[in-house]
C-alpha positions as CSV (number, residue, x, y, z in Angstrom):
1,X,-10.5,11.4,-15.6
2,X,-8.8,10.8,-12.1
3,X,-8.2,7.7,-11.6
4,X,-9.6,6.2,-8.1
5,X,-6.3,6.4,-6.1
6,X,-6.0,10.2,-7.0
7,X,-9.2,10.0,-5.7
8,X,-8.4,8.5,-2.5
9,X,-5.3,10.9,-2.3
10,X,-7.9,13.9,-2.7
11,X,-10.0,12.7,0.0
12,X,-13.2,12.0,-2.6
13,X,-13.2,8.3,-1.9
14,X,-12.3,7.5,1.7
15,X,-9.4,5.2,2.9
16,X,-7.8,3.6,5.3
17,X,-4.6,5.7,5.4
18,X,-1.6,4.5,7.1
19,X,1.2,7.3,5.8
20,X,1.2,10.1,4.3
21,X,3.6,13.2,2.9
22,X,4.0,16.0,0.5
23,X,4.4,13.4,-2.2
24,X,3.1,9.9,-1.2
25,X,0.4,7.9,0.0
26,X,-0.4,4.6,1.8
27,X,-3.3,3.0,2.7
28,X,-5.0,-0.6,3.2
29,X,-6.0,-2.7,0.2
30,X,-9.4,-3.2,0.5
31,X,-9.1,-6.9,-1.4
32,X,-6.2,-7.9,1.1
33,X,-4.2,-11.1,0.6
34,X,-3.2,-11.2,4.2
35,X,-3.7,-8.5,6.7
36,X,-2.1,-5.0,6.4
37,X,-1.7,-5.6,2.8
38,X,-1.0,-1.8,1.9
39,X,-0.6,0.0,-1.5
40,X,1.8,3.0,-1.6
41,X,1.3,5.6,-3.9
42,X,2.8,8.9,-5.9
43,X,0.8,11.5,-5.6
44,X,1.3,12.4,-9.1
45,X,-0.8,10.4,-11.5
46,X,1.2,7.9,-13.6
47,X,-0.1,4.7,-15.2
48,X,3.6,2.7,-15.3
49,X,6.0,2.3,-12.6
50,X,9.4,3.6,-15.3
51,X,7.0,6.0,-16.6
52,X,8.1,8.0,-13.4
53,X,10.6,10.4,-13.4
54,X,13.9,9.1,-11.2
55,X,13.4,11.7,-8.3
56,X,9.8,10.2,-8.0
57,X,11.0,6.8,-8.5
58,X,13.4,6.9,-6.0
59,X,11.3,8.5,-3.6
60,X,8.4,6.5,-4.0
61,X,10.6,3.2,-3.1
62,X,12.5,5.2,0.2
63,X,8.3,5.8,1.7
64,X,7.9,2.3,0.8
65,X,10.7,1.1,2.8
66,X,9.6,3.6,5.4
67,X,6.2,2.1,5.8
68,X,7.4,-1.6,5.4
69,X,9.4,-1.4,8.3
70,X,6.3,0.0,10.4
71,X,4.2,-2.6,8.7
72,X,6.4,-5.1,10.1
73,X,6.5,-3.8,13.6
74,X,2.6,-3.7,13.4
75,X,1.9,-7.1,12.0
76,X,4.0,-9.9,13.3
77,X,5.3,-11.7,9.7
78,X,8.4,-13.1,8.6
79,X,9.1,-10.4,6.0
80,X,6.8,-7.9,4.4
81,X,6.5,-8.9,0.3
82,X,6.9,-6.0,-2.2
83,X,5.4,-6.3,-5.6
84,X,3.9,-4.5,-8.8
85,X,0.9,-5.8,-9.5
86,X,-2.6,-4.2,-11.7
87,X,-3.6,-3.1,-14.4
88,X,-7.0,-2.6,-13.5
89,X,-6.0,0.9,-11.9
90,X,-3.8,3.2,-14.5
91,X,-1.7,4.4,-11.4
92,X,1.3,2.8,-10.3
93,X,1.0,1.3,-6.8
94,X,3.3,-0.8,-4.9
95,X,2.1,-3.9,-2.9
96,X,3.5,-4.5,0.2
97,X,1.9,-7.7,1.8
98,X,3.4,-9.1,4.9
99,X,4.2,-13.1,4.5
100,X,4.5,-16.2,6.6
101,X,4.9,-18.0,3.5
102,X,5.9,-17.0,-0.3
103,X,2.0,-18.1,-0.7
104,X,1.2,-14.9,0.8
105,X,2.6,-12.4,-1.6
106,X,2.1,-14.9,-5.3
107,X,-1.7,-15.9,-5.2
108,X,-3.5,-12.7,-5.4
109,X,-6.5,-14.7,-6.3
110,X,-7.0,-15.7,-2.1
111,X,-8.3,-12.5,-0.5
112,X,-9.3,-12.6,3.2
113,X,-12.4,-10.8,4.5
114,X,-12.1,-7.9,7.2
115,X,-14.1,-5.8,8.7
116,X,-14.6,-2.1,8.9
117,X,-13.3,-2.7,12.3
118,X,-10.3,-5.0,11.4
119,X,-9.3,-2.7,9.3
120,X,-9.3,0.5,11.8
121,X,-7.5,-1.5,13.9
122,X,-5.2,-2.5,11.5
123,X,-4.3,0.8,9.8
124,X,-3.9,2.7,13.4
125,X,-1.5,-0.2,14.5
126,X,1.1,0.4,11.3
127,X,0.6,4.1,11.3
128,X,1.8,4.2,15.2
129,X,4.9,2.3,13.6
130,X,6.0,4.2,11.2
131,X,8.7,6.9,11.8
């Protein structure tokens, strides 16, 4: 069974997507820690991060970079966090969370409340950033 990122990538379950290409995918967490918290995804359904072969591995980090950076623009922080993180989805995703504080990125247990409109705004203002 698809697991409910491939889902999202297949446009079954609908997202906020802030990037997107032949290969990867990035969109909002909808359990943020801070605002613009964004998972970025392969395309191809794998469970663990090595699991991945080193062409997908490779590229997965490069988009990652690519949409940190716009992240950045888009939400003022003092760096944007990167970490992997769940087991509760058999898909490996990349956190990027942008921080004022290291509290930001290690206590996954605080999520903020958005709404739908928060996070429109949100997701448009990254994916104008990101070149």
């Amino acid at each position: 069974m698809a697991s409910i990122f491939t889902k999202i990538v297949n446009g079954e379950i609908p997202a906020y997507k802030v990037a997107e290409d032949e290969n990867f995918f990035a969109f909002l967490d909808i359990f943020p820690t801070a605002k613009g918290h964004t998972l970025v995804i392969p395309k191809k359904e794998v469970d663990y991060l090595y699991d991945l072969d080193d062409e997908t591995y490779a590229g997965l980090h490069q988009f990652a970079k690519k949409v940190a950076v716009g992240l950045k623009k888009a939400v003022p922080c003092q760096k944007v966090g990167v970490m992997v993180l769940g087991l509760e989805v058999p898909h490996v995703h990349i956190h990027l969370v942008p921080m004022q504080s290291e509290h930001d990125l290690l206590n996954f247990s605080d999520k903020i409340k958005m709404t739908p409109e928060e996070f429109e705004e949100t997701c448009a203002a990254i994916a104008a950033e990101i070149e």
